[in-house]
C-alpha positions in Angstrom: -14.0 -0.3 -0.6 -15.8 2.8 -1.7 -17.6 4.1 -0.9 -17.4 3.6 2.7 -13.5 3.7 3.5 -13.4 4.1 7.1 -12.1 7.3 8.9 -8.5 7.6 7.4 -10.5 7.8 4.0 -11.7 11.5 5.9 -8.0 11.9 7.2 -6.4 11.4 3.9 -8.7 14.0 2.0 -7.9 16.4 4.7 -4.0 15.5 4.3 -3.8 16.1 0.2 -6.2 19.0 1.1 -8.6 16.9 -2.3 -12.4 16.3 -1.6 -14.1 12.7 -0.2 -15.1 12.1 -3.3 -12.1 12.2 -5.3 -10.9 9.7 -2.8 -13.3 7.8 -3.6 -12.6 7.5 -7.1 -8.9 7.2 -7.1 -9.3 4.2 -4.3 -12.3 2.5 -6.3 -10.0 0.3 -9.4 -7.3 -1.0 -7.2 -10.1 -2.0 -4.3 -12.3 -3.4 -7.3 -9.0 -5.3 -8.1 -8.4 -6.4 -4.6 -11.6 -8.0 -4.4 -11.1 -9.7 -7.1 -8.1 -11.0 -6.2 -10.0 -12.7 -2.9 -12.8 -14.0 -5.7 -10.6 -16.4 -7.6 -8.6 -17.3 -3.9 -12.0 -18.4 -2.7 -13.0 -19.8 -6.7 -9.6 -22.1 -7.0 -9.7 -23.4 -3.1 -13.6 -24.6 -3.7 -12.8 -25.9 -7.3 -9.8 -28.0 -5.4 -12.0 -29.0 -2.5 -14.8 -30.7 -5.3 -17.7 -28.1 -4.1 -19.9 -27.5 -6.1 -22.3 -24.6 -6.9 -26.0 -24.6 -7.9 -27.8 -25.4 -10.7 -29.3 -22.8 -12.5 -32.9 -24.2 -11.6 -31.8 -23.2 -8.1 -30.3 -20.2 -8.5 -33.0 -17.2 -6.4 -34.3 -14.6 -9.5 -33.5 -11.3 -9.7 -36.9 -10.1 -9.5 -38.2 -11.9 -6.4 -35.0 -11.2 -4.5 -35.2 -7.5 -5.3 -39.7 -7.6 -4.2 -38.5 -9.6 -0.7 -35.7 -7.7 -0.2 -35.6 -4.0 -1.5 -36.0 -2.8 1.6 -32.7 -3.4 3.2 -30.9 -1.4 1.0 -32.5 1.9 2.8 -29.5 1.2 5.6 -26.7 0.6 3.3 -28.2 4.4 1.4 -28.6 5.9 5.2 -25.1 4.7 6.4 -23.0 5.9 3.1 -25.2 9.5 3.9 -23.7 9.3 7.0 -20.3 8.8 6.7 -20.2 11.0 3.3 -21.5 14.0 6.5 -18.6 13.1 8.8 -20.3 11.0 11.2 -17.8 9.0 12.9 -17.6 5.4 12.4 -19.2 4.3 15.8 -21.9 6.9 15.1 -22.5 5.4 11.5 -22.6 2.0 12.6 -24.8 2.8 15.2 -27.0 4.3 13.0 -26.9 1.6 10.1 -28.3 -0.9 12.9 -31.4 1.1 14.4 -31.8 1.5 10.3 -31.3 -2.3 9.6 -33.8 -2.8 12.6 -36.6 -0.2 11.1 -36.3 -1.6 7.8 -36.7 -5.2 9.0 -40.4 -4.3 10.1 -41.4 -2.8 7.0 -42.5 -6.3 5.5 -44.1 -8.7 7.9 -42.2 -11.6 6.8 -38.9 -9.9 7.5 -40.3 -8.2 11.0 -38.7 -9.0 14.2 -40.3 -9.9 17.6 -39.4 -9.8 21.0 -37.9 -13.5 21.1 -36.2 -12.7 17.7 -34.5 -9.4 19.3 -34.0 -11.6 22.3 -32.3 -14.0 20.7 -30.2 -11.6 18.2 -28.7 -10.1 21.3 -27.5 -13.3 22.7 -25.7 -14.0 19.5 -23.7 -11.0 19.6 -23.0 -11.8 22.8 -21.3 -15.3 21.9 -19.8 -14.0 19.2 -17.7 -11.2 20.9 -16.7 -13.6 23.2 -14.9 -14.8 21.4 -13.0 -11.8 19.7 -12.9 -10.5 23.5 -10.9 -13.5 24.4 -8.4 -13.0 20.9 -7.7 -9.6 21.7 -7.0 -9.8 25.0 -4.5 -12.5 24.0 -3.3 -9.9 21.2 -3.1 -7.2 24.0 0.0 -8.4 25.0 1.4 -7.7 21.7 0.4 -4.8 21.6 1.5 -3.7 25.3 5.4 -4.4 24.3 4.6 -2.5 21.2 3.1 0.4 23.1 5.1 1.1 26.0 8.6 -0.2 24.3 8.2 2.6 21.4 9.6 0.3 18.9 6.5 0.8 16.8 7.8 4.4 16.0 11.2 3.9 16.0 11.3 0.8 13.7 9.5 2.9 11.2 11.9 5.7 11.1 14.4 3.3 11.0 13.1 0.9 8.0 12.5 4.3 5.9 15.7 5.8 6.7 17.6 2.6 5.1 15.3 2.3 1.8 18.6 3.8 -0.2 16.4 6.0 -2.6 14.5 3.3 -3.9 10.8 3.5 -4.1 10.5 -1.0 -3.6 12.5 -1.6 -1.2 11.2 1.9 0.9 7.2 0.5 0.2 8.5 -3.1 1.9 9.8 -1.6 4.1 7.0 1.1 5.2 4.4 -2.4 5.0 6.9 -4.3 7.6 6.6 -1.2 9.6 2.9 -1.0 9.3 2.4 -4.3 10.6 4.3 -3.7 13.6 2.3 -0.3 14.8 -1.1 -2.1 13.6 0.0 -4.8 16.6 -0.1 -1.2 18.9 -2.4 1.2 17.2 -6.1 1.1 15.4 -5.7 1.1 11.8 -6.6 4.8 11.3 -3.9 6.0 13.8 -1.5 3.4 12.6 -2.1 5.4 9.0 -1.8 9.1 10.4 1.9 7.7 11.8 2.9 6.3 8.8 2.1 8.9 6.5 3.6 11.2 9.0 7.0 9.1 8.8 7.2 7.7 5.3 4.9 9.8 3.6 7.6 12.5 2.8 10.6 9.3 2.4 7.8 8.4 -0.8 7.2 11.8 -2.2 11.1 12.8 -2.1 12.0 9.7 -4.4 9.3 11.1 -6.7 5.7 9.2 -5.9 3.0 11.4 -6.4 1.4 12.8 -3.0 -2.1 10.8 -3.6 0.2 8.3 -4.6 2.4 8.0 -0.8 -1.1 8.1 1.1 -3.2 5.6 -0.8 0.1 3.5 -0.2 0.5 4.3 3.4 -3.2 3.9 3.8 -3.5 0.5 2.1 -0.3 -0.7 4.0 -1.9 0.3 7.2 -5.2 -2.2 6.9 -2.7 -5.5 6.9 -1.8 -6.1 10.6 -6.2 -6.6 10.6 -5.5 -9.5 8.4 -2.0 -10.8 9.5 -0.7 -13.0 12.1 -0.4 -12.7 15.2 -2.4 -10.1 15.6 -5.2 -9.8 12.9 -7.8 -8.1 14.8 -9.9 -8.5 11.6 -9.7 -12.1 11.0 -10.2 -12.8 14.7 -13.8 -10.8 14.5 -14.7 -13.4 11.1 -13.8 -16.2 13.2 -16.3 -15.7 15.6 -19.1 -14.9 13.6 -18.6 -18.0 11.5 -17.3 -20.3 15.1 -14.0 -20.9 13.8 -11.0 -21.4 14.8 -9.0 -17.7 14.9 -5.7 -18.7 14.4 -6.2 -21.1 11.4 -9.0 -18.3 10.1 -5.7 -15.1 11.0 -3.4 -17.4 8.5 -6.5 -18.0 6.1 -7.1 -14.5 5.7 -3.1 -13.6 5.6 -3.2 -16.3 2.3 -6.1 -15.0 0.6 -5.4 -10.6 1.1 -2.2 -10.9 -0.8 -3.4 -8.4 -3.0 -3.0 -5.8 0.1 0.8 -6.4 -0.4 1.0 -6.4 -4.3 -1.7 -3.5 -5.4 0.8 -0.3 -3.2 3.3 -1.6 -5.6 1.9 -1.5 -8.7 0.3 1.9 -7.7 3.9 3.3 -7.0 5.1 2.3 -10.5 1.9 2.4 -12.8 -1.0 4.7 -13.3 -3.4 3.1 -11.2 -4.8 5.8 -9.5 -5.9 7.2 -12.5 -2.7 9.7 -13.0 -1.9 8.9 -16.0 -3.5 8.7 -20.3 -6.2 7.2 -20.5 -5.0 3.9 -22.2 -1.6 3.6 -19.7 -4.6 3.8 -17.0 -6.6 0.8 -19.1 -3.1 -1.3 -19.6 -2.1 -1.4 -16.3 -5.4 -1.8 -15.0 -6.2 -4.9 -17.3 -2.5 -7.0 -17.5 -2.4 -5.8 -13.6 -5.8 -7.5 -12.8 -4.2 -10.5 -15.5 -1.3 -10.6 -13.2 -3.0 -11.0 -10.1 -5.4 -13.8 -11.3 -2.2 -15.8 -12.1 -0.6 -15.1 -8.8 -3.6 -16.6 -7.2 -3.6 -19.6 -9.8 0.1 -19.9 -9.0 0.0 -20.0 -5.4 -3.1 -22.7 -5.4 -1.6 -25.1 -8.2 -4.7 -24.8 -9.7 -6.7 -23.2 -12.4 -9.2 -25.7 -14.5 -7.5 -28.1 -12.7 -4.6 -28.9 -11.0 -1.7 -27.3 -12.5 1.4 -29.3 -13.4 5.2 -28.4 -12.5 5.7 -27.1 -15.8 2.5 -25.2 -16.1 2.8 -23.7 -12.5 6.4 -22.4 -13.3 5.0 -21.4 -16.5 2.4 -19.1 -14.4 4.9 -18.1 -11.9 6.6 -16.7 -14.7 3.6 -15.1 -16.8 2.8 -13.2 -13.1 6.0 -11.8 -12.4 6.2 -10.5 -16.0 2.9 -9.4 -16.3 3.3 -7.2 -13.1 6.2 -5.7 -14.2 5.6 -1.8 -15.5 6.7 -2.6 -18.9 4.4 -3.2 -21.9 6.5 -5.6 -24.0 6.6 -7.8 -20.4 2.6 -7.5 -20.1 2.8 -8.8 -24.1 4.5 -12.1 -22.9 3.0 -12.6 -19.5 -0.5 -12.3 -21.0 0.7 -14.6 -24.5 2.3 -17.3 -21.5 -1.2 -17.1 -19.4 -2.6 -17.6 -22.2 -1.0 -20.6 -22.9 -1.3 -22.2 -19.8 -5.4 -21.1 -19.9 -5.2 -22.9 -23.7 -3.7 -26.1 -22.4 -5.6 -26.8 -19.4 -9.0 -25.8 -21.3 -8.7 -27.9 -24.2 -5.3 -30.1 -24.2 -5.5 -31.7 -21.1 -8.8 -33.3 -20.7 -8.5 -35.4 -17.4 -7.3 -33.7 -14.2 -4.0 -34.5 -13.1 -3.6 -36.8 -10.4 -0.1 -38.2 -8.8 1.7 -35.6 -7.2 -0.6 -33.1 -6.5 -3.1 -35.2 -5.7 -6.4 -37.0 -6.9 -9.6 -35.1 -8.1 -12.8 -36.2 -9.6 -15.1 -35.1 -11.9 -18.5 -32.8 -11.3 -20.1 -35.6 -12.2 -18.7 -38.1 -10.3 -18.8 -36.0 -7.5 -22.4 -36.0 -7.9 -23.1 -39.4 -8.6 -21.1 -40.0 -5.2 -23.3 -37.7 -3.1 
């Protein structure tokens, strides 16, 4: 997410020989639409699991959040100077802490002592434990991987086979990607890629930005995918969960890492093209991937359904598709489904997929 992209954001401006910055903005709509695509994963599986949020009356204010905690936004300002200077990653993130630390003594309720450090050390301590344990497990992987050279030789071969044809090369190159990212960090797993299937994507006409925000994005999925998922593995021991069932989690909810290169291949989403192509694709995209998440829970005000989840399946897949009249009918059958769920069908539907309750009676229960 801009504008902190880790090093291959650095390698990649140096490879289209284009500044940081423009990086920056090219990568900024389609990571604004990734992270939206995680919101509404994370909104339908709490709507389905009956949680429920806070009342207004509860809600912190703006104002007194900002007073208490204005402070700690000197670290995120110090480590986006860094990184913008060509500090290496370690180097930032060193930084950003003895920054997070300084700016935590500013205020007094907000200052750390001794036993505080104390006991912030130990927790980092348990926590990497954990990930220690995972990627020692996932070292094994990565050994066969390694030594085997398959990691370079299935790319050559996946891009070789593609036929010419932009889809089936970018399935291809992400298959391949999650193979080296079981041997290689993500920013080397990147310079190989792009090295390999960079040209294969520019030959069958993708612009060069194009090929290396694909490679780039393709590159960040073996941190989110089993069995490896590096990424996933670190989140499951900061929150004590279990890393396998927290690897598949995270595999579910980054979908939009697989579908976002695609629609960048095919559409001006990197802000190549007019000005209302660029606002099209951008909206019926973001439309499209709202439905793929609603499509995959079953659920959108409620429980979806078999006819209304077909009917989103369908609206997605259209919707995605780089063709106007299609975005005209995927967003008129979203729509639809959006219309009856809202205000045809007033109780949720039970059965099938199951039995949910009301807010209210979920309060009233609690």
């Amino acid at each position: 997410m801009p504008p902190i992209m880790g090093a291959g954001a650095f390698l990649m401006a140096e490879f289209t020989n284009t500044s940081y910055l423009y990086i920056i903005k090219v990568a900024l709509i389609p990571a604004i639409m990734y992270y939206l695509t995680v919101l509404f994963f994370v909104h339908f599986e709490a709507k389905k699991m009956g949680f429920l949020g806070l009342s207004p009356d509860q809600l912190p204010r703006i104002p007194e959040t900002l007073k208490k905690g204005i402070h700690f936004l000197i670290p995120l300002g110090i480590l986006i100077y860094v990184l913008v200077n060509n500090f290496s990653p370690m180097m930032a993130g060193f930084v950003a802490v003895v920054a997070t630390f300084m700016a935590s003594m500013i205020r007094k309720d907000t200052r750390l002592g001794l036993r505080d450090i104390k006991d912030a050390l130990a927790l980092g301590a348990r926590n990497a434990i954990t990930v220690s344990v995972a990627c020692a497990a996932a070292g094994i992987i990565v050994g066969m991987v390694s030594l085997t050279g398959m990691g370079l030789k299935f790319s050559s071969m996946v891009v070789s086979i593609s036929g010419g044809i932009p889809l089936i090369a970018i399935v291809l190159i992400g298959l391949a990607s999650l193979v080296l990212g079981m041997g290689l960090p993500v920013t080397a797993s990147y310079i190989v890629l792009v090295i390999l299937a960079g040209p294969a994507l520019i030959e069958m006409g993708v612009a060069l930005i194009t090929a290396h925000m694909i490679v780039f994005w393709y590159s960040q999925d073996a941190n989110v995918t089993p069995p490896v998922a590096l990424a996933a593995f670190a989140g499951a021991g900061i929150a004590g969960a279990n890393p396998m069932r927290c690897a598949f989690s995270s595999w579910k909810i980054a979908k939009g890492l697989y579908i976002i290169p695609i629609i960048m291949a095919y559409q001006p989403l990197l802000l190549d093209g007019p000005f209302w192509e660029v606002v099209r694709t951008v909206v019926f995209s973001s439309l499209g991937l709202i439905g793929f998440t609603s499509f995959l829970e079953a659920y959108l005000f409620h429980r979806t359904n078999l006819f209304e989840w077909i009917i989103m399946g369908t609206a997605t897949f259209l919707l995605l598709l780089p063709s106007l009249t299609s975005d005209i009918i995927g967003a008129a059958l979203f729509l639809a489904v959006v219309l009856t769920q809202r205000f045809i069908w007033k109780n949720e539907w039970k059965g099938l997929l199951g039995l949910q309750f009301s807010r209210k009676e979920l309060a009233d229960a609690r």
